[in-house]
LOVO-361878 format. One record per residue (C-alpha): x negated, y negated, z; residue in one letter. Coordinates in steps of 0.05 Angstrom, whole numbers, plus 5000, padded with zeros to 4 digits. Example, Ala and Ser with C-alpha at 12.3 -4.5 7.8 and 13.67 -1.06 7.14 Angstrom:
<atoms>
475450905156A
472750215143S
</atoms>
This chain:
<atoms>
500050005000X
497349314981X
496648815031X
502048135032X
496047675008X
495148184942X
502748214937X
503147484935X
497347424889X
500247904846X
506647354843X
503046744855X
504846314785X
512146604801X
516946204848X
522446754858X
529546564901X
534047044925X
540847014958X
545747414995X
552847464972X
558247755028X
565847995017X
568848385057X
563048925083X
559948905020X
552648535020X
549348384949X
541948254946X
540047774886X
533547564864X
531047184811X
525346884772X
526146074773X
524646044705X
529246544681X
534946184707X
540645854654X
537846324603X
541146734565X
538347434552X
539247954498X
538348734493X
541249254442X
547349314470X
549348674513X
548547944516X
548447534581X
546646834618X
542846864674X
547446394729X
543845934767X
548645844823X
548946734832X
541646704841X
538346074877X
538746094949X
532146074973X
524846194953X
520946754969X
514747104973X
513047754947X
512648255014X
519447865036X
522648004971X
519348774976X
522048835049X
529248575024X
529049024970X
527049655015X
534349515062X
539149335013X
544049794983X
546649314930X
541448944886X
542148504821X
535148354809X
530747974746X
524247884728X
517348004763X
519748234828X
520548844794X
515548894762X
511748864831X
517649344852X
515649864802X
507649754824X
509349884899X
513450434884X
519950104908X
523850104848X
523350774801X
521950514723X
527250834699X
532150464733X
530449794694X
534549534645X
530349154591X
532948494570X
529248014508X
529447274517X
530746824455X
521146744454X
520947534441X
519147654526X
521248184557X
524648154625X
526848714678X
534348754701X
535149174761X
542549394784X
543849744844X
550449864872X
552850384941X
560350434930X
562250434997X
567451175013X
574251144999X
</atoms>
């Protein structure tokens, strides 16, 4: 495991914010790369714009967005958190959705969701 200063390093020309949205029981993790936010993103099969006011909440660092990710049951994740994610073997690859913005770059979309028992 890397330590926080080689986590952070790893994110360091990144400013990531996350928020927390609550209904009901339900908690949803959201994190973001600031400069993916008001984009719109394209992959084979959808299209979608990245919603500023879903995702900025708060900045973070990398452990604190790591440590979020490792107690959250519902996550809507983008950009290089996951990558870092993936690296720290947090997230598994193949749970990434790739997304293409309008320059040609390629951008991670994680979705996680615990449906809660009926």
């Amino acid at each position: 495991m890397q330590s926080n200063n080689t986590l952070q390093s790893e994110m360091n020309s990144t400013r990531v914010f996350f928020k927390i949205h609550r209904k009901n029981k339900t908690e949803i993790l959201a994190l973001c790369d600031e400069s993916i936010l008001g984009q719109e993103l394209f992959s084979d099969k959808a299209r979608m714009r990245i919603p500023v006011d879903f995702y900025r909440g708060q900045e973070i660092s990398a452990p604190d967005a790591l440590r979020l990710m490792r107690n959250y049951a519902n996550i809507n994740a983008l950009g290089s958190v996951i990558e870092l994610g993936i690296k720290q073997k947090v997230i598994p690859p193949d749970a990434i959705i790739w997304f293409t913005t309008a320059e040609g770059k390629k951008i991670p979309h994680l979705l996680i969701f615990a449906l809660p028992p009926l």
